[in-house]
LORO-814818 format. One record per residue (C-alpha): z, x, y; residue number from 0. Coordinates in steps of 0.05 Angstrom, whole numbers, m for minus. Each point is the difference from the previous one (the first is absolute). Layout:
BEGIN
- Z/X/Y/NUM
...
//
This chain:
BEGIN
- m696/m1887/m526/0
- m66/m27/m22/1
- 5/m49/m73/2
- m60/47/m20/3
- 57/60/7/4
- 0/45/m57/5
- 32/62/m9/6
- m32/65/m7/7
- 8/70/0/8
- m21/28/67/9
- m20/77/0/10
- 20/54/38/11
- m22/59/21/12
- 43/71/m24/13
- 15/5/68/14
- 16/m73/9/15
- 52/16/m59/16
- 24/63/26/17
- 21/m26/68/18
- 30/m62/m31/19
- 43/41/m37/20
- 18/42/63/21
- 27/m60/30/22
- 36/m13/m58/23
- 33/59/m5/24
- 18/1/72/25
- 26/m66/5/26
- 44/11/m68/27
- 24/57/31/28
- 17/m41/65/29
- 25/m62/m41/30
- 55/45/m43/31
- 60/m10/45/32
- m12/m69/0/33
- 19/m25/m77/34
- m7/m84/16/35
- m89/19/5/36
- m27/24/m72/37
- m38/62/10/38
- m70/m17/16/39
- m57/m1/m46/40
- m76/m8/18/41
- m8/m77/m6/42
- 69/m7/42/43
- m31/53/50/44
- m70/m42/m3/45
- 28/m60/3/46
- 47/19/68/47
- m77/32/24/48
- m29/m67/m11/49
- 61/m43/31/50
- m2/58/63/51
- m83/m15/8/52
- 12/m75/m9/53
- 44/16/69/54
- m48/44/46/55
- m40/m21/50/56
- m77/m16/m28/57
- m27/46/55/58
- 51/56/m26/59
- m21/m16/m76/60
- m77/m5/10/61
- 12/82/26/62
- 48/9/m59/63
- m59/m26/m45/64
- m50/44/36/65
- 45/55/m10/66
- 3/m16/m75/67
- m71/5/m8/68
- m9/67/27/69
- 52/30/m53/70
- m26/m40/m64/71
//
């Protein structure tokens, strides 16, 4: 991270929100037979997103990111 790093609230769209909380629904409802992983909450969900992109080919990401802006 940058030294000039400072945090911020990022916004989201109502539909940015409502399919974050799909996924977290769907992944807690997943994750319930398995007790040793808490039940996922939207900055553990982000932060797996984040960790998941940080993995991806740049070629696959850049059409992600495309993707992205045609649905903000």
């Amino acid at each position: 991270m940058s030294k000039g790093w400072q945090k911020k609230l990022f916004r989201f769209s109502d539909n940015d929100i409502r399919r974050l909380d799909l996924i977290v629904e769907q992944l807690g409802e997943k994750m319930e037979p398995h007790q040793t992983v808490k039940k996922p909450n939207r900055t553990l969900v982000l932060r797996a997103i984040i960790m998941l992109a940080a993995e991806r080919d740049e070629e696959e990401l850049l059409e992600f990111i495309k993707d992205a802006l045609v649905y903000s």
